[in-house]
C-alpha positions as a Markdown table, in Angstrom:
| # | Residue | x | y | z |
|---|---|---|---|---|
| 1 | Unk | 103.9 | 93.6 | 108.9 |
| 2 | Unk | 105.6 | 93.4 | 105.7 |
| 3 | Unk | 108.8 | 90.9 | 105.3 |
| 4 | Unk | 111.9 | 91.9 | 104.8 |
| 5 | Unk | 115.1 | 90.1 | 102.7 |
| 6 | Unk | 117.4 | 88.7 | 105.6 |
| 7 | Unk | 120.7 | 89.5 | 105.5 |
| 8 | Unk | 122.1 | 86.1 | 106.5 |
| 9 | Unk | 120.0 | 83.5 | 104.7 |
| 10 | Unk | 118.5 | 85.9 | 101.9 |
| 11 | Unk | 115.0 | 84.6 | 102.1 |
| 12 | Unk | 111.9 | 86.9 | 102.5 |
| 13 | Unk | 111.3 | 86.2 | 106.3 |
| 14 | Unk | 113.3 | 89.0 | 108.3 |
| 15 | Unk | 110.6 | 90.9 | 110.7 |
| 16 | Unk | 111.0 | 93.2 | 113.4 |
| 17 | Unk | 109.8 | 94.0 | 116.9 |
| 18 | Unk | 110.2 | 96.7 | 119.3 |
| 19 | Unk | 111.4 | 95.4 | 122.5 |
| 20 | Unk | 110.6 | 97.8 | 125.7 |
| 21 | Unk | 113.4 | 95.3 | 128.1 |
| 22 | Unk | 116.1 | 96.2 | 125.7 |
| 23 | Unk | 116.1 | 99.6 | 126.3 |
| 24 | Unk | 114.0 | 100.2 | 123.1 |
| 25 | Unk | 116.1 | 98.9 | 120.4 |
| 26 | Unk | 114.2 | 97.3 | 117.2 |
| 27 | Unk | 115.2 | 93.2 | 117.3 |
| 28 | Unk | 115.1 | 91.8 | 113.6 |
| 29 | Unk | 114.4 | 88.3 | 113.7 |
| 30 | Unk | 114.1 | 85.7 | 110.3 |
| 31 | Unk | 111.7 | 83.1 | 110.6 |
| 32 | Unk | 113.8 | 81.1 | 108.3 |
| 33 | Unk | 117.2 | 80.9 | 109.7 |
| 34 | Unk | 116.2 | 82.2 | 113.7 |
| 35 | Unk | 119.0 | 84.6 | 112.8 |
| 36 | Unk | 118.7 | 87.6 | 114.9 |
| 37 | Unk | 120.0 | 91.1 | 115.0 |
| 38 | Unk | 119.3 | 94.5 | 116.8 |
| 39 | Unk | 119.1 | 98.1 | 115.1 |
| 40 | Unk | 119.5 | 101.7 | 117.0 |
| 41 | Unk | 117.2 | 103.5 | 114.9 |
| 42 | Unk | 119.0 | 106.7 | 115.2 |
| 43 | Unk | 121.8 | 105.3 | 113.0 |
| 44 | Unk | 120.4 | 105.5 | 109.5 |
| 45 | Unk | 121.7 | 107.3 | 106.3 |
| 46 | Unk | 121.0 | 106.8 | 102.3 |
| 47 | Unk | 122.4 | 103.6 | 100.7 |
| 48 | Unk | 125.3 | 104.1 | 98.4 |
| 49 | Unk | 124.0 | 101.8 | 96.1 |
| 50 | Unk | 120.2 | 102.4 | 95.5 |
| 51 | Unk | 120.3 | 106.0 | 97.0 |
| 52 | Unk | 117.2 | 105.9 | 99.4 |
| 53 | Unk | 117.1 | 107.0 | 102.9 |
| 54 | Unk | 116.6 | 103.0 | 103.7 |
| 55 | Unk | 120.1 | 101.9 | 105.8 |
| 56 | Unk | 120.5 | 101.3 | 109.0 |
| 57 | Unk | 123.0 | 100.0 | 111.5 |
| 58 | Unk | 122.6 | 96.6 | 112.3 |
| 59 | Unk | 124.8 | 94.2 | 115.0 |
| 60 | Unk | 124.1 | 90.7 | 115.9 |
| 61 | Unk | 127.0 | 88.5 | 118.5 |
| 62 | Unk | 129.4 | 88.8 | 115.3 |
| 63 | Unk | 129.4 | 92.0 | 113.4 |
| 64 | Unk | 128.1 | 95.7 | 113.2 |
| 65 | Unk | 127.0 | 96.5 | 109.5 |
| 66 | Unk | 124.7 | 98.6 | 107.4 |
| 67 | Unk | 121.7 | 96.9 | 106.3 |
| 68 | Unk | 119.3 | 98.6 | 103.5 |
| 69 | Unk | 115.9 | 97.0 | 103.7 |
| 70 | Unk | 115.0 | 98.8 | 100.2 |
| 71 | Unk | 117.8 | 96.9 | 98.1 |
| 72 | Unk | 118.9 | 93.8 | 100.7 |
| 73 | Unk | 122.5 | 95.1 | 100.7 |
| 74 | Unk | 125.0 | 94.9 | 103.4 |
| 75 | Unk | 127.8 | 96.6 | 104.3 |
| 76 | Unk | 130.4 | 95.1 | 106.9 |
| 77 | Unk | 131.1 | 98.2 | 109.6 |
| 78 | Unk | 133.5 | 96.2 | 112.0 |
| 79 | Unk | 133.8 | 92.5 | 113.4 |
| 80 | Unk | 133.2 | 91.2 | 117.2 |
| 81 | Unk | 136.8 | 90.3 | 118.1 |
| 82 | Unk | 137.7 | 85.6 | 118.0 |
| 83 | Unk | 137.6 | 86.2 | 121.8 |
| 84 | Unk | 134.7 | 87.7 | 122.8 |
């Protein structure tokens, strides 16, 4: 399986995995940083910076955002509220 640039530490060691407990949602994990975040893959649409169909919705404990694996940028969708 080919690496991918992680979002939080930016070093070429973001993977993923389908997990059949959590009700089939893809779990990115980096090998680097342990940081870890889940995608529904029917939320994905073209990047507005590089133009390929290559973003998709990503959430970890703090923060839903799109994520394009083709050119490593993110895009902040919303933030988990301080008291949660």
């Amino acid at each position: 399986m080919a690496t991918q640039i992680c979002p939080n530490c930016k070093t070429d060691n973001f993977t993923w995995k389908i997990d059949e407990d959590e009700s089939h949602l893809t779990i990115w994990d980096c090998g680097n940083c342990n940081y870890r975040a889940f995608e529904n893959e029917s939320d994905e649409r073209n990047c507005s910076k590089c133009g390929k169909k290559a973003e998709s919705k990503l959430m970890d404990n703090k923060k839903e955002y799109w994520w394009c694996s083709n050119c490593s940028t993110t895009e902040i969708i919303k933030t988990a509220p301080n008291n949660v």
